[in-house]
FIKOLZA-1660 file (N, C-alpha, C; in steps of 0.1 Angstrom, whole numbers, plus 5000, padded with zeros to 4 digits):
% residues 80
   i   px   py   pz ch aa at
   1 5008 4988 5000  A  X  N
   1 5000 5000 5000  A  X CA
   1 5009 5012 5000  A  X  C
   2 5005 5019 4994  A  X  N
   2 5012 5034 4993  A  X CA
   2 5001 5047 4996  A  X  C
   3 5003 5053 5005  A  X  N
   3 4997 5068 5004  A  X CA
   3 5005 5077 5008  A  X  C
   4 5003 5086 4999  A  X  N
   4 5013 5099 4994  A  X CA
   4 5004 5115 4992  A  X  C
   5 5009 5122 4995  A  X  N
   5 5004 5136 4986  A  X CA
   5 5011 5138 4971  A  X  C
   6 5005 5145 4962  A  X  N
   6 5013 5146 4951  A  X CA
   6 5007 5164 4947  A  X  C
   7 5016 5166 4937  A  X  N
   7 5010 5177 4930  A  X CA
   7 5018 5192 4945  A  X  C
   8 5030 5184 4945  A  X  N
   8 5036 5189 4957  A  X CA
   8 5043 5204 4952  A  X  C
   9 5046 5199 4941  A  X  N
   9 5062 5212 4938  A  X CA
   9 5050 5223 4931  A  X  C
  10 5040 5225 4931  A  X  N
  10 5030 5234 4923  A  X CA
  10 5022 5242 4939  A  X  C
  11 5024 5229 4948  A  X  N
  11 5018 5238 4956  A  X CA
  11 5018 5251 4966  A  X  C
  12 5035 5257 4964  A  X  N
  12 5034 5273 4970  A  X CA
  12 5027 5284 4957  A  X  C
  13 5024 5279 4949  A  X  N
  13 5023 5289 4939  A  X CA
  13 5004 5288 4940  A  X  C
  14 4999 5276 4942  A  X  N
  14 4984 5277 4944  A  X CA
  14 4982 5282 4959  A  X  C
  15 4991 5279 4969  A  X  N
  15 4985 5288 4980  A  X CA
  15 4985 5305 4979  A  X  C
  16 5001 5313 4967  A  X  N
  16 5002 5323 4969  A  X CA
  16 4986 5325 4961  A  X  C
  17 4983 5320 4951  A  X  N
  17 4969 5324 4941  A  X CA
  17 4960 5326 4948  A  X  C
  18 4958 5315 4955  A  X  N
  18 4942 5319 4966  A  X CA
  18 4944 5326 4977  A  X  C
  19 4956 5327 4982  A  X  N
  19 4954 5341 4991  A  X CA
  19 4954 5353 4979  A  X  C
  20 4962 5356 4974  A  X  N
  20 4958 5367 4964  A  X CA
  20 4938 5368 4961  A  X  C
  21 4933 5358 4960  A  X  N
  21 4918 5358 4955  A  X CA
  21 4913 5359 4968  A  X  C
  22 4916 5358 4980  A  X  N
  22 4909 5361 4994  A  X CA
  22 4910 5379 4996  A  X  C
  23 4925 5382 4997  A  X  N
  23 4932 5395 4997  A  X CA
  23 4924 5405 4990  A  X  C
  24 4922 5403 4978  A  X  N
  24 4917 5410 4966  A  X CA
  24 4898 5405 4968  A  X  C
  25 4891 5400 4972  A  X  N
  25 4879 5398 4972  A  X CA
  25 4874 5390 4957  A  X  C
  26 4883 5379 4950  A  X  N
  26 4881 5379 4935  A  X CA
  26 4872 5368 4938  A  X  C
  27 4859 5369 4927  A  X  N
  27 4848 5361 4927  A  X CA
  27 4851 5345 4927  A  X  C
  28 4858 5345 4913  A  X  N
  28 4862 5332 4906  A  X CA
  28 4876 5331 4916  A  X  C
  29 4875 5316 4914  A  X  N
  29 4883 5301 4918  A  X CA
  29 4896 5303 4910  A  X  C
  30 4910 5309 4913  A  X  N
  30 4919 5310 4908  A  X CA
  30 4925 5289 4904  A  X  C
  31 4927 5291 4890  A  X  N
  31 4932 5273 4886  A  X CA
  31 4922 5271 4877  A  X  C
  32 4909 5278 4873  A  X  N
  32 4898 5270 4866  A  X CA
  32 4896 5275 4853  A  X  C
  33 4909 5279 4847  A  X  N
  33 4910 5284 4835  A  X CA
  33 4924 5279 4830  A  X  C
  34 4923 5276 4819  A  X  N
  34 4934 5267 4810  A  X CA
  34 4944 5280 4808  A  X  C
  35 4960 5283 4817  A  X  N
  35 4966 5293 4810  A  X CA
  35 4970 5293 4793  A  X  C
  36 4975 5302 4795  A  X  N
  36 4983 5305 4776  A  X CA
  36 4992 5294 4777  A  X  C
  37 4993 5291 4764  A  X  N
  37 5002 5272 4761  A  X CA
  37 5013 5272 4767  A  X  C
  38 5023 5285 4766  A  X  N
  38 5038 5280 4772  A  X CA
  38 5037 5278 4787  A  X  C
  39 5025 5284 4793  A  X  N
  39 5031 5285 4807  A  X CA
  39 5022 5272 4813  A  X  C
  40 5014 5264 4805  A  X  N
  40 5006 5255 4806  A  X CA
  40 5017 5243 4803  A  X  C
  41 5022 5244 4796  A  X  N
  41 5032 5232 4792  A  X CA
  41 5042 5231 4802  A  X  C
  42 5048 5242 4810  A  X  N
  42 5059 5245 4818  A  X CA
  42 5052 5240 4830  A  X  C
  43 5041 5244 4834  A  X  N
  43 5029 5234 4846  A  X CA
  43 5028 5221 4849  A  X  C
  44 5028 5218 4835  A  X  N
  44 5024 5205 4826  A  X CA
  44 5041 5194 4833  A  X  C
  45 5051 5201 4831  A  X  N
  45 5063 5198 4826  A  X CA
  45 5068 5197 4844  A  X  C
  46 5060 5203 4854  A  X  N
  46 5066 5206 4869  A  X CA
  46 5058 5195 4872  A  X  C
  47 5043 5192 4869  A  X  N
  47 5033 5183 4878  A  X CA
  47 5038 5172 4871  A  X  C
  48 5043 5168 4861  A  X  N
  48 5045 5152 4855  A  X CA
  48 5061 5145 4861  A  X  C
  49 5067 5155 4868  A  X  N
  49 5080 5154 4870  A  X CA
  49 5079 5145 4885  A  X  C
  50 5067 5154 4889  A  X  N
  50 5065 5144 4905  A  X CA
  50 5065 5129 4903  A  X  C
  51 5059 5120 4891  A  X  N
  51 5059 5106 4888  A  X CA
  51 5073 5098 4894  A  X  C
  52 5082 5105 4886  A  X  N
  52 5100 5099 4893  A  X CA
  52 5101 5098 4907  A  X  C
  53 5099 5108 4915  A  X  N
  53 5104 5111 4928  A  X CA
  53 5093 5098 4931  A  X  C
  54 5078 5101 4930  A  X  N
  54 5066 5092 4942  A  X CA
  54 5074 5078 4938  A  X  C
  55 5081 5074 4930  A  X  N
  55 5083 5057 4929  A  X CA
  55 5091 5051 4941  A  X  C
  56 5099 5064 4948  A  X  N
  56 5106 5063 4959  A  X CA
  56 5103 5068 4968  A  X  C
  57 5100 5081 4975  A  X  N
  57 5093 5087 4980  A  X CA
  57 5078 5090 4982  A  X  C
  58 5076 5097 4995  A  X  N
  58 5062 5099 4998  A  X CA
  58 5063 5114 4996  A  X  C
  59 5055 5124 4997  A  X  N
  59 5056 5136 4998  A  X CA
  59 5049 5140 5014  A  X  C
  60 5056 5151 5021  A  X  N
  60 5047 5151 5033  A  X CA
  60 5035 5159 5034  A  X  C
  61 5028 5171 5017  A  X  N
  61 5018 5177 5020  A  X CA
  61 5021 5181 5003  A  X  C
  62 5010 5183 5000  A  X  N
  62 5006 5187 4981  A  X CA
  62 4993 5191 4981  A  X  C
  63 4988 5195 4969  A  X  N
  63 4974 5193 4965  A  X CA
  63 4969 5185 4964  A  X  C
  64 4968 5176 4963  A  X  N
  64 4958 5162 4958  A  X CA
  64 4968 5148 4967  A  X  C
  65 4957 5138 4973  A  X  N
  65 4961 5123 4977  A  X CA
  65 4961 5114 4965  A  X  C
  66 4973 5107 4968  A  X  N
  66 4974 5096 4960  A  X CA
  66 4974 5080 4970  A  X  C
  67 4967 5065 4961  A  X  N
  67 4965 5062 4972  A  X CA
  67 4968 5048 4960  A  X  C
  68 4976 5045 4965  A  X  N
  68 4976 5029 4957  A  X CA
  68 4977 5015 4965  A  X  C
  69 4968 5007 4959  A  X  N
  69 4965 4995 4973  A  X CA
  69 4973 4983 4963  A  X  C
  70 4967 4972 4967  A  X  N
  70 4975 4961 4958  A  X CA
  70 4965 4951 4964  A  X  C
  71 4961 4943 4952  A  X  N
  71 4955 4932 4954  A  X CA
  71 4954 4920 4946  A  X  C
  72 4959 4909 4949  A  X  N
  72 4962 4895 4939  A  X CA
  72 4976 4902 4939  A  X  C
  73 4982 4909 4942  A  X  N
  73 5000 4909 4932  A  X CA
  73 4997 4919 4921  A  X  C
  74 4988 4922 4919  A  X  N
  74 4983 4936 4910  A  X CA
  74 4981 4950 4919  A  X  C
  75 4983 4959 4912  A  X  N
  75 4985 4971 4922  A  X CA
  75 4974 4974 4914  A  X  C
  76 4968 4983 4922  A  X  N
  76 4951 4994 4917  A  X CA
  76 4957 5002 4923  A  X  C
  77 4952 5014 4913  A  X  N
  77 4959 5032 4920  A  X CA
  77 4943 5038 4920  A  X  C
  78 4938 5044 4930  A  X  N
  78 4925 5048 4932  A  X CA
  78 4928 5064 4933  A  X  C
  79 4933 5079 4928  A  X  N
  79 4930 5087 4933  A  X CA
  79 4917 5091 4943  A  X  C
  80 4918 5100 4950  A  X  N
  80 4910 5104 4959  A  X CA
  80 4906 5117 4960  A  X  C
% end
């Protein structure tokens, strides 16, 4: 069994967003909009990077749980 946080190295940049959207009173949910391609690919290129490290590591706190169980000798990965 493995459980982990992931989506770790993105997450000082979503805490600075949503305090900025508390600070500022901003209606909309800062993240719910697709940015412009380069800086979406560069996102893209930081969150896919966490895959290498979780195969050895846990992370101690991220955005999102990751939860993989194992059963028969087959692993199932369930996000949560």
């Amino acid at each position: 069994m493995k459980i982990s946080y992931f989506n770790t190295l993105l997450f000082p940049l979503a805490v600075i967003a949503r305090f900025k959207d508390r600070v500022l009173g901003t209606a909309s949910v800062t993240g719910t909009s697709i940015p412009p391609i380069p800086m979406n690919n560069l996102l893209e290129t930081v969150f896919a990077a966490e895959r290498f490290v979780l195969r050895h590591f846990n992370f101690p706190f991220g955005l999102s749980l990751l939860c993989v169980l194992e059963r028969d000798g087959r692993a199932v990965s369930m996000p949560v």
